[in-house]
C-alpha positions, -999 to 999 in steps of 0.1 A, spaced: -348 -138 -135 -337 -136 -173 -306 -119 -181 -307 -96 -210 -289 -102 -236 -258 -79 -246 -260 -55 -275 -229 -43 -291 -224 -16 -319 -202 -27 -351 -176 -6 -347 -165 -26 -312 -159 -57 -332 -121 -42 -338 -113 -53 -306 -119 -89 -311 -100 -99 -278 -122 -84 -259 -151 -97 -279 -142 -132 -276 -133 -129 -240 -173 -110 -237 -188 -138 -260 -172 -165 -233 -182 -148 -202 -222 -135 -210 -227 -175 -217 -254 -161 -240 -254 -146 -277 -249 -110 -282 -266 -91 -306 -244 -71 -330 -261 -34 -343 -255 -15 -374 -268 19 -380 -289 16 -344 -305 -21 -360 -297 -56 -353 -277 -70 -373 -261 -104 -365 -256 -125 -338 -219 -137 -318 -217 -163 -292 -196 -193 -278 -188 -220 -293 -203 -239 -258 -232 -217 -263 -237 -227 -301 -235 -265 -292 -259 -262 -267 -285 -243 -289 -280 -271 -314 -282 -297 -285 -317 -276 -276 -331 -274 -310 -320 -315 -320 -340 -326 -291 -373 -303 -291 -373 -313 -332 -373 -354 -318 -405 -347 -295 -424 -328 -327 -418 -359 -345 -424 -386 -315 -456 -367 -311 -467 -376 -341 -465 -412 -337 -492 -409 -307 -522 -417 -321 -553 -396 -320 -576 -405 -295 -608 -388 -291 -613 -368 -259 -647 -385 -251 -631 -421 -255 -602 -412 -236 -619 -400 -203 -643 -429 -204 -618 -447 -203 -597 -430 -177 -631 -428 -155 -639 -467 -159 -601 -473 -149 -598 -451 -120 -630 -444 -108 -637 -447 -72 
């Protein structure tokens, strides 16, 4: 089940104990309103790094997947078939 994600009016960032203390425990970003509207983002440092971690390694498989090459559908199941067939 996905947690959602903590949404905090402007005005509460004066207390930024308690903030930073929130930002550690939720282990997720929370969203920051102003005048009812999102307006920024706080989270962890942890939760930062990890984001970064997530983003680093989905942008390596984009570009891996462009070195496969393209191999037609038709060529690749005759294949497949003539290898494996029974």
């Amino acid at each position: 089940m996905k947690v959602l994600p903590k949404v905090l009016p402007i005005n509460e960032l004066k207390n930024t104990a308690n903030i930073s203390r929130l930002c550690k425990e939720s282990n997720q970003p929370i969203i920051i309103t102003k005048n009812g509207y999102s307006d920024m983002i706080m989270m962890s440092v942890q939760v930062y790094e990890e984001l970064l971690i997530k983003l680093q390694v989905a942008n390596k498989i984009n570009e891996s997947l462009k070195d496969i090459p393209a191999i037609k559908s038709e060529l690749f199941f005759f294949k497949m078939k003539s290898k494996y067939r029974e």
